[in-house]
N, C-alpha and C positions, 0 to 999 in steps of 0.2 A: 483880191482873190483871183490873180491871173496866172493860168500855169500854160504852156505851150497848146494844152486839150482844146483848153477854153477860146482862146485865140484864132486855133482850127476852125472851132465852130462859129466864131463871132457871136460870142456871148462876154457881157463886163464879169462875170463872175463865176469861176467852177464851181457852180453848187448847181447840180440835178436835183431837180424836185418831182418824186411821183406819184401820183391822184387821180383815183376815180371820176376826178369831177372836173370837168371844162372850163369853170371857172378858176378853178385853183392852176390848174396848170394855166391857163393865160396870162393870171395874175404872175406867178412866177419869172414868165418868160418876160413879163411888163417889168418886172421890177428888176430884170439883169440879169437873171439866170437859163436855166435851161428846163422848161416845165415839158414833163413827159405824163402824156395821157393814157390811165393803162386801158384796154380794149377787150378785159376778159368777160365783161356786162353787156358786150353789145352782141346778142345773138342775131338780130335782123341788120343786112348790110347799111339798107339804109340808117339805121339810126345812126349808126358811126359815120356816115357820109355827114349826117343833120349837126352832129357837134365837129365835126373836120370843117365843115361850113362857117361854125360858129369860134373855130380858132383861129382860122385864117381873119375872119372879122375884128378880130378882140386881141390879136399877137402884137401888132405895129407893124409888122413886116419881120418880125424879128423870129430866131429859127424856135424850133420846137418837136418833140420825138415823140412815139408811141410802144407804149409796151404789150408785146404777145404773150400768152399761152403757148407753145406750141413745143410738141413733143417732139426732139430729133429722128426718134423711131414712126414711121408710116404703120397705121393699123389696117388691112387692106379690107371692107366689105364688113367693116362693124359698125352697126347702129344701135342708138342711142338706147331704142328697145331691146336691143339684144343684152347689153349692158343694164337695160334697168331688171332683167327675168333672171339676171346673175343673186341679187342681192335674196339675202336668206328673208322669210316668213318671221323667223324669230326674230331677227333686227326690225323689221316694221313695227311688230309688235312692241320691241321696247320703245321705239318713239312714240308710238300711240302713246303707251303706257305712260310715257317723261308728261305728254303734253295736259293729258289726263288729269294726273297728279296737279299741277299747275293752274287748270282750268283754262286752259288756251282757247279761244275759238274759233272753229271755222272758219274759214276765210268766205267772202260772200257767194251765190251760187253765179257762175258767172266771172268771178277774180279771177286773175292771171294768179300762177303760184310764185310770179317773180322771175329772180334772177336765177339759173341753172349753172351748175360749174359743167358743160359742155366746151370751152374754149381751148381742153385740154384736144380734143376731136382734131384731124386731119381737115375736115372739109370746113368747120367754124374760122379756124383758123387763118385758112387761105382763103375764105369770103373774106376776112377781113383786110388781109393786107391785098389783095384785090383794090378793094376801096382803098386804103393808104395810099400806093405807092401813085395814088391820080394828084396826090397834094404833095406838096415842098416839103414834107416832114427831112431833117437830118438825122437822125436817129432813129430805129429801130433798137428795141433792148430785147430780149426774152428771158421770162422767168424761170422757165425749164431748162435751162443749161444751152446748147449751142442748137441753131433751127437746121433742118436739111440743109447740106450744101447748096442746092439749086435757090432756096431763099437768100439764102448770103450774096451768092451770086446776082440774083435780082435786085437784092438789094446795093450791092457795090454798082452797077450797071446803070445803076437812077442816083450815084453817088452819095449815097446814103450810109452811115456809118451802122456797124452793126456789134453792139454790145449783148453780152450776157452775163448773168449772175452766176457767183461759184463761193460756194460752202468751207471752199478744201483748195490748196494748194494742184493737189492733182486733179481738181475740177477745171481749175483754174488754165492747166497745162493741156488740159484736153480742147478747151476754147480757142488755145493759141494755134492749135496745129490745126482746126476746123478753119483757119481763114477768120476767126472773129476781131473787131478792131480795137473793141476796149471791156475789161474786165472789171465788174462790178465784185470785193469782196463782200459779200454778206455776211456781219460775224452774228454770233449767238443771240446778240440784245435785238434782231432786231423783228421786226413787226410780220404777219404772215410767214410764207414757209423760209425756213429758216434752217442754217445747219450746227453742227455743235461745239463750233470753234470762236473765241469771241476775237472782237473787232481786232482791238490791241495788238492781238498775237498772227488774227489772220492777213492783216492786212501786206504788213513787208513780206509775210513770205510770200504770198499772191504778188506784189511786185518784184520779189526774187523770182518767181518763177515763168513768168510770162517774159522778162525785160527785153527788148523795149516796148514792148504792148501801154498801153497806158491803162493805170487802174483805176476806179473810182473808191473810194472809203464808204462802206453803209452799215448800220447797224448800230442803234443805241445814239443818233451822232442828232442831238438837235441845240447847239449852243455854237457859238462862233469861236470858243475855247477848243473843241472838239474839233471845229474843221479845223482850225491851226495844229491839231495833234495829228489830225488825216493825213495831212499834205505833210509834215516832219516824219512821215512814215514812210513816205514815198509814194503815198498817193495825187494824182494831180486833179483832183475833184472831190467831191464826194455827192454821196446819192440818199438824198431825204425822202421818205414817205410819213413816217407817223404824226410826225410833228406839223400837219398839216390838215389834221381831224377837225382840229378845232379850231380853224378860221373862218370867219363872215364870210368867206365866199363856198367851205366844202357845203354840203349837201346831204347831211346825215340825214335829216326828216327825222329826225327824232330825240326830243328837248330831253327825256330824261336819258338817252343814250350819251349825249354831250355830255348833263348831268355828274354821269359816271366817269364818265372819260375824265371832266374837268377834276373831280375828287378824288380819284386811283392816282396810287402811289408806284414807284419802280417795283414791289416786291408786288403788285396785283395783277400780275399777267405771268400764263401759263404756257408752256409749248406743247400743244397737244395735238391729238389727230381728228378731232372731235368735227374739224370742218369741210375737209378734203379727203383724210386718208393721209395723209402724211404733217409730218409734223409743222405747224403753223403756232407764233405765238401771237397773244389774245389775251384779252381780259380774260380774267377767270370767272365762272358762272357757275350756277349750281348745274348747268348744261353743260361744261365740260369734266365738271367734277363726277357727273354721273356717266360719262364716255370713257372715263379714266378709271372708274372705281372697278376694284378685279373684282368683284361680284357679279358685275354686268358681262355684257355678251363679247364686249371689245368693239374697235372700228373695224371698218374693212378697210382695202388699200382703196384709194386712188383709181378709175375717177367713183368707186360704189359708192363710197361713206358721203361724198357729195350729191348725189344723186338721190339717197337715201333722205339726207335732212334739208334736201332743198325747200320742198313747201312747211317743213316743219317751221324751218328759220325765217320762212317770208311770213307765215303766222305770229311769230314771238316776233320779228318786227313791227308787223301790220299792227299788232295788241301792243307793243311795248310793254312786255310783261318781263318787265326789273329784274325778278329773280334770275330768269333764263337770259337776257338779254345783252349782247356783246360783241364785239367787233375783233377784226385782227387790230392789232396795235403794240407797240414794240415797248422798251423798258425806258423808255424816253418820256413814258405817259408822264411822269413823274413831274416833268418841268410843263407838262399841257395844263395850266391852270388860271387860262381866261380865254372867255372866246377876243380874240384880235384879227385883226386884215393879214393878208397875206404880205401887204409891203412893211406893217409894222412888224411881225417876224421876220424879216429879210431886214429890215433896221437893224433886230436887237442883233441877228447873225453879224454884220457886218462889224457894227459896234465891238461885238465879243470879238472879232476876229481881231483886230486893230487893238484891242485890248493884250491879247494873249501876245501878238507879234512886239509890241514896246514891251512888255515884262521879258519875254526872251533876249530884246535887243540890250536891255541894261542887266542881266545876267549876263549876256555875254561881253560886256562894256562898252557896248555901242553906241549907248549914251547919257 
């Protein structure tokens, strides 16, 4: 799985892998690919210093990227509190009401409420790649479409490649002309925020649209059959996240959350706004069914509805309370049904790839 990208980066295989979890992305990068750590959990500098510490330890020497949050539009002199006095009384109220209903508990007096979706913030943002750009990372991706110029620029300046994710052909075309280096298509199947075009069909035209930009393939792609259909699309990599839930090294902290993951089928994930404010697909829960259901009050945009159900969701973690309980996770869940290591997933990918490539070579009588 060598396309020109991969070669650039010195890496044995174009497959991006990307994970909340330090371990999973080292593992990746150990087993020949290119493991991308994404950075939208870590609100205090240091902690992203503490696992940026802990990759350079655990990589081999071998490259590895991070992925931001970060908005191309600058919000000038908004805080966090300003943004939380936005959200309506009656939306509080229906999450009481949700947790209520459930019998949720408190969290302890004292508990942190968790993880915050703030990485969307101007100032989160650049605390972090602050701390990045002091480590050998090659990559830089961003999940909100292309970062301020001045970042791009920093980031070309430390030689550092700079991708972003695109929904849409004209997303895609907006990334090329910002200076970005390589173009993640993200189709429909795939996991978190997500847009409405599937892989299949996004993918060439995102390579017709950029050329010669190089694309990555994402969405719905967790078999070695799949990345041979990526790259015969004209993509020269491709970019995994879901399929990476369920190996011994992620870090869910919570047995019946795997549970679920391991059992859900392609048809048991939703695309909904239930998490962020814009559309994110997920397992489906009687928590997003009730964000969804037009009886209810509706989500806000982006960042409120996050800010809204943050300590809600750190509670139905903390509880692991089944009904409510769910992760972003893409239509791939379907093939997630064992927990295994990250090199034996990276096995079965290469196996299937090597598979798909000899059935094309004897259709096409090559051997």
């Amino acid at each position: 799985m060598q396309t020109e990208l991969s070669n650039t980066l010195g890496v044995e295989h174009a497959l991006f892998g990307f994970t909340p979890f330090p371990a999973v992305a080292a593992a990746i990068t150990r087993a020949g690919g290119f493991g991308v750590l994404g950075a939208v959990r870590y609100t205090a500098p240091g902690e992203l210093a503490r696992d940026l510490d802990w990759m350079q330890d655990h990589t081999d020497g071998k490259p590895y990227g991070l992925d931001v949050v970060m908005p191309a539009k600058k919000i000038e002199g908004v805080t966090e509190a300003d943004v939380e006095a936005m959200i309506p009384d009656s939306h509080r109220q229906y999450v009481a009401d949700l947790l209520a209903k459930h019998q949720v508990p408190q969290l302890a007096e004292g508990e942190a409420s968790g993880w915050r979706i703030t990485g969307w913030m101007e100032q989160v943002a650049r605390s972090q790649l602050d701390v990045a750009f002091d480590y050998p990372i090659k990559l830089l991706a961003n999940a909100l479409g292309s970062p301020p110029p001045d970042v791009i620029q920093r980031a070309h300046d430390h030689h550092i490649l700079v991708a972003a994710l695109a929904g849409s052909p004209r997303h895609a075309r907006h990334h090329k002309d910002a200076g970005i280096d390589i173009v993640v298509a993200q189709g429909y199947e795939a996991g978190g925020h997500t847009g409405e075009i599937a892989t299949m069909v996004l993918t060439p035209e995102v390579v017709r649209a950029v050329d010669p930009l190089p694309v990555l393939a994402a969405g719905g792609i967790g078999t070695g059959e799949q990345i041979a259909a990526g790259l015969a699309l004209g993509a020269q990599g491709v970019w995994l996240g879901s399929i990476w839930l369920t190996t011994e090294e992620a870090e869910l902290h919570s047995r019946r959350l795997t549970a679920k993951l391991l059992a859900a089928g392609p048809g048991d994930t939703v695309r909904s706004r239930a998490l962020t404010g814009k559309p994110a697909r997920q397992l489906r829960t009687e928590w997003t069914d009730a964000w969804d259901d037009p009886n209810g009050p509706g989500t806000l945009p982006m960042p409120l509805q996050g800010l809204l159900v943050a300590e809600a969701n750190s509670r139905i973690q903390r509880y692991e309370i089944e009904p409510l309980l769910g992760t972003p996770v893409g239509q791939i869940v379907g093939r997630m049904n064992s927990e295994r290591s990250v090199q034996a997933v990276f096995d079965d990918l290469t196996r299937g790839f090597e598979r798909a490539i000899d059935r094309i070579n004897r259709i096409a009588g090559r051997t």
